[in-house]
C-alpha positions, 0 to 999 in steps of 0.5 A, spaced: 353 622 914 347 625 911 348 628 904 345 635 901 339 631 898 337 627 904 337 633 908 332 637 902 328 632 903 327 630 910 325 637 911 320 637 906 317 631 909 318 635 917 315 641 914 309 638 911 308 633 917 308 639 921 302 643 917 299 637 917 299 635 924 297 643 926 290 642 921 289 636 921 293 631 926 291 636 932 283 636 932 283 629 932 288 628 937 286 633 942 279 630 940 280 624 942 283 625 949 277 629 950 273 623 949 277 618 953 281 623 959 277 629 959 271 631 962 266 636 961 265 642 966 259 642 970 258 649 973 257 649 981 249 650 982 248 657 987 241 660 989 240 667 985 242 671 991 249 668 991 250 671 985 256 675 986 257 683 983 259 683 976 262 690 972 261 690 964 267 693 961 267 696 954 273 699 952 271 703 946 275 707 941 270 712 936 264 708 936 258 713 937 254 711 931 253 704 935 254 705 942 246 707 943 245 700 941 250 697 944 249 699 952 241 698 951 243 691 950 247 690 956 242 693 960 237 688 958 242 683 961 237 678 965 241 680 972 240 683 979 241 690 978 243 691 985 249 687 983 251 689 976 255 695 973 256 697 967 261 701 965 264 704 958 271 706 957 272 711 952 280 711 949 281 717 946 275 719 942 274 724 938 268 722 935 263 724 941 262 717 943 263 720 950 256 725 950 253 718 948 254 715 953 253 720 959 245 721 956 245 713 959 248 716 966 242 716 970 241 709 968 247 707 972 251 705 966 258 709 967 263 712 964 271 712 964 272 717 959 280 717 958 282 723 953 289 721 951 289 715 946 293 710 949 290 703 946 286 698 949 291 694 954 292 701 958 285 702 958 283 696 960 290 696 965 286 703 969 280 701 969 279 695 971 282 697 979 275 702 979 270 697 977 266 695 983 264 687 982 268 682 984 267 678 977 269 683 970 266 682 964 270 684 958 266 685 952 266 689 945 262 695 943 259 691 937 258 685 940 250 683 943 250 679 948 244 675 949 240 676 956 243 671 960 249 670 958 251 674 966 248 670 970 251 664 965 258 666 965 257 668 973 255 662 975 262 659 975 265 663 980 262 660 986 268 655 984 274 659 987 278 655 983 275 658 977 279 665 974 277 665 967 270 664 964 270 664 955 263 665 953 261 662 947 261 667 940 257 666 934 258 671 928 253 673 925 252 676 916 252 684 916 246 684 911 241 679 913 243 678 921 243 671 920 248 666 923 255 667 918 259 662 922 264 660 917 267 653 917 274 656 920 271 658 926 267 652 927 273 649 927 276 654 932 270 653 936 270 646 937 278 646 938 275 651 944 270 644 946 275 639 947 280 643 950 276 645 955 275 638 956 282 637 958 282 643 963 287 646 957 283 652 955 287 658 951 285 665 951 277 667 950 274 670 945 275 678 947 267 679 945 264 676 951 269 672 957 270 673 964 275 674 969 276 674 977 278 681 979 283 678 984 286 674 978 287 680 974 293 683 974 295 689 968 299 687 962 304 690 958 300 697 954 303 694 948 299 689 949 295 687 941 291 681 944 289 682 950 284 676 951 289 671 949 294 675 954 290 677 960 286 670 961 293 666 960 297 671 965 292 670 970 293 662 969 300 663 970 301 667 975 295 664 980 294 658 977 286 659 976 282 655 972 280 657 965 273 654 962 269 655 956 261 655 957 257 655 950 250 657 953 253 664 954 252 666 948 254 673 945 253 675 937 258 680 933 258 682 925 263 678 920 268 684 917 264 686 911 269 684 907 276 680 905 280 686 906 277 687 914 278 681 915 285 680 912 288 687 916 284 683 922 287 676 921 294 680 921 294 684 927 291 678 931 298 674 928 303 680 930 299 679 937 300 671 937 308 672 936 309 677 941 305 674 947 309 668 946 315 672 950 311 673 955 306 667 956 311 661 954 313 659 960 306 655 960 310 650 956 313 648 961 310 640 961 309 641 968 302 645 966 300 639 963 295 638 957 296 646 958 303 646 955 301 640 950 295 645 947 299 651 947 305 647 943 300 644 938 295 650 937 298 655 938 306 654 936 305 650 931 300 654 927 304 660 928 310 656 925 305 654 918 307 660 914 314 659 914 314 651 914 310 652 908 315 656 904 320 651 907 315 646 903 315 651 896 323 652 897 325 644 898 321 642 892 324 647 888 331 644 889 328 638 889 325 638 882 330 634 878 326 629 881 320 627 879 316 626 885 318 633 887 317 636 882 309 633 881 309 637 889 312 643 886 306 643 880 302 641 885 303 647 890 303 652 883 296 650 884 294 650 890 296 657 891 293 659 884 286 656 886 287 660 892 287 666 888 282 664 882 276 661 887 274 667 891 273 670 885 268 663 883 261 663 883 257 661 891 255 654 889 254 648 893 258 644 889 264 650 889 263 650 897 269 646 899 274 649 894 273 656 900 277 652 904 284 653 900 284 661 900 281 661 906 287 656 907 293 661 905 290 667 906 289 666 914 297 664 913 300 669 909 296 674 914 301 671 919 306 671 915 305 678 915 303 680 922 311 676 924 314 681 919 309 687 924 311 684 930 319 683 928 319 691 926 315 694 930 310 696 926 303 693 931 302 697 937 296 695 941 292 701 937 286 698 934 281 701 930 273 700 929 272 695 924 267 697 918 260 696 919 253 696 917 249 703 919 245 700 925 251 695 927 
């Protein structure tokens, strides 16, 4: 029979092993398997006229300052006309984002112009079953597409067992336009690579994805993170197949600063734990490398907040000895350095150290969605994000 001593410290071991496998184990091992069992998707090569009918949909909640400039991309967008839609639908505006988009009326772009606030789930919900193409686009207002990013995402569905295309988003610095992609997103990207090797792709980035209109079917109106449920639902309830391509390209602004992207890191980990009642049977292992991934990257990760304060609490207990009194000093500082760093000057040398605020500041934006979630205090409302005058 294990003493009081014994357990503290197989849980601390567990929970560091935990936090570690979710950082750093998985991508390695997923990594792998994508090398050794995996394989690369090839789209289906299909003349131009077979290309099938697409509706763009942006959902859009008070966004007349870039509208304009959001729908002068999609019409820009390299695919037959006769073939393409392009439709916004407005969430309760009140900030004439609507009169925007009817000056664009005689260029075929149309509007869904629903007066009642109700989230973007229920907008989504109304409006994809009076769109005219076979295949949906679904995009952000203050996301750019690049002009062959259709046709690329498109090209898929000549494979009937494809329902689901993720289109590949690179986010860019307000100020300079530049490419801002942080270290933490390329990680996320490259995760996205080898899963998609496996067949065992999670959710879309919601900027630019795709999916068959035959495998939509409406998620609930609360729903926070639409394009993680949505793709997923689709999966579970026909099975289709989900599939990354990173030649379809769209580009989007960073937050412009750490309190945006903190406010947006937390309502993305309340939409987390609440889509896992209603997508958890694919972790079922009859799902395959689905069910692995999703245990892996998913649940785990959302679990990180609470293992790493179980880490904290059994040092603390554990401090009468030295060894775990070393890790309880240890974590003092690493959790200081994440308050201290932010403030440090950007040079080469600091660079790495980025990591650690980076680090606790994603899981305690999850700690907090938990405690929104588990309160009630997240809808599916959301809110424009801050950004430069020209978007």
């Amino acid at each position: 029979m294990f003493d009081a001593k014994t357990v503290l410290e197989v849980a601390f071991w567990s929970c560091f092993g935990l936090v570690f496998y979710a950082y750093v184990g998985y991508p390695a091992v997923v990594r792998c398997l994508a090398v050794l069992v995996g394989r690369r998707a090839v789209p289906p090569t299909a003349p131009a006229e077979a290309l099938p009918k697409v509706s763009l949909l942006i959902a859009a909640h008070n966004e007349a300052t870039i509208i304009a400039a959001r729908i002068a991309n999609a019409l820009a967008l390299d695919y037959p006309a006769d073939r393409l839609e392009i439709v916004i639908a407005t969430d309760g505006c009140s900030d004439g984002t609507a009169d925007v988009v009817r000056r664009f009326a005689d260029r075929g772009v149309r509007l869904f112009e629903y007066k009642v606030r109700r989230g973007k789930a229920t907008v989504l919900n109304d409006s994809i079953p009076r769109l005219k193409g076979d295949v949906v686009i679904l995009s952000d207002a203050n996301t750019l597409t690049a002009p062959d990013a259709a046709r690329k995402l498109a090209r898929w569905f000549a494979d009937a067992r494809v329902g689901v295309v993720c289109g590949r988003l690179i986010l860019t610095d307000p100020e300079t336009g530049s490419n801002a992609d942080s270290m933490y997103w390329k990680y996320e990207t490259f995760l996205k690579r080898c899963e998609g090797r496996l067949g065992a792709l999670l959710g879309a980035n919601g900027g630019i994805y795709a999916v068959r209109r035959s495998c939509f079917a409406p998620i609930p109106p609360d729903t926070i993170v639409d394009d993680f449920v949505l793709p997923l639902q689709a999966k579970l309830r026909t099975g289709c197949s989900i599939v990354y391509d990173a030649e379809a390209v769209a580009r989007e602004e960073t937050p412009p600063d750490l309190r945006c992207e903190f406010r947006r890191r937390a309502r993305i980990g309340a939409g987390g734990f609440q889509s896992l009642g209603r997508v958890w049977g694919l972790l079922n292992p009859l799902h395959g490398w689905v069910a692995f991934t999703f245990f892996s990257h998913k649940i785990l990760r959302w679990g990180c907040p609470f293992f790493l304060i179980g880490m904290l609490l059994t040092c603390a207990l554990l401090a009468g000895n030295p060894l775990y009194l070393w890790l309880l000093v240890g974590q003092a500082a690493f959790y200081t350095l994440a308050a201290v760093v932010p403030f440090l000057p950007r040079t080469r040398v600091l660079k790495p150290l980025r990591l650690i605020p980076m680090f606790t500041g994603m899981n305690v934006a999850l700690f907090l969605g938990f405690w929104r979630w588990l309160s009630g205090r997240q809808n599916g409302m959301w809110n424009p994000t801050v950004r430069t005058a020209q978007g």
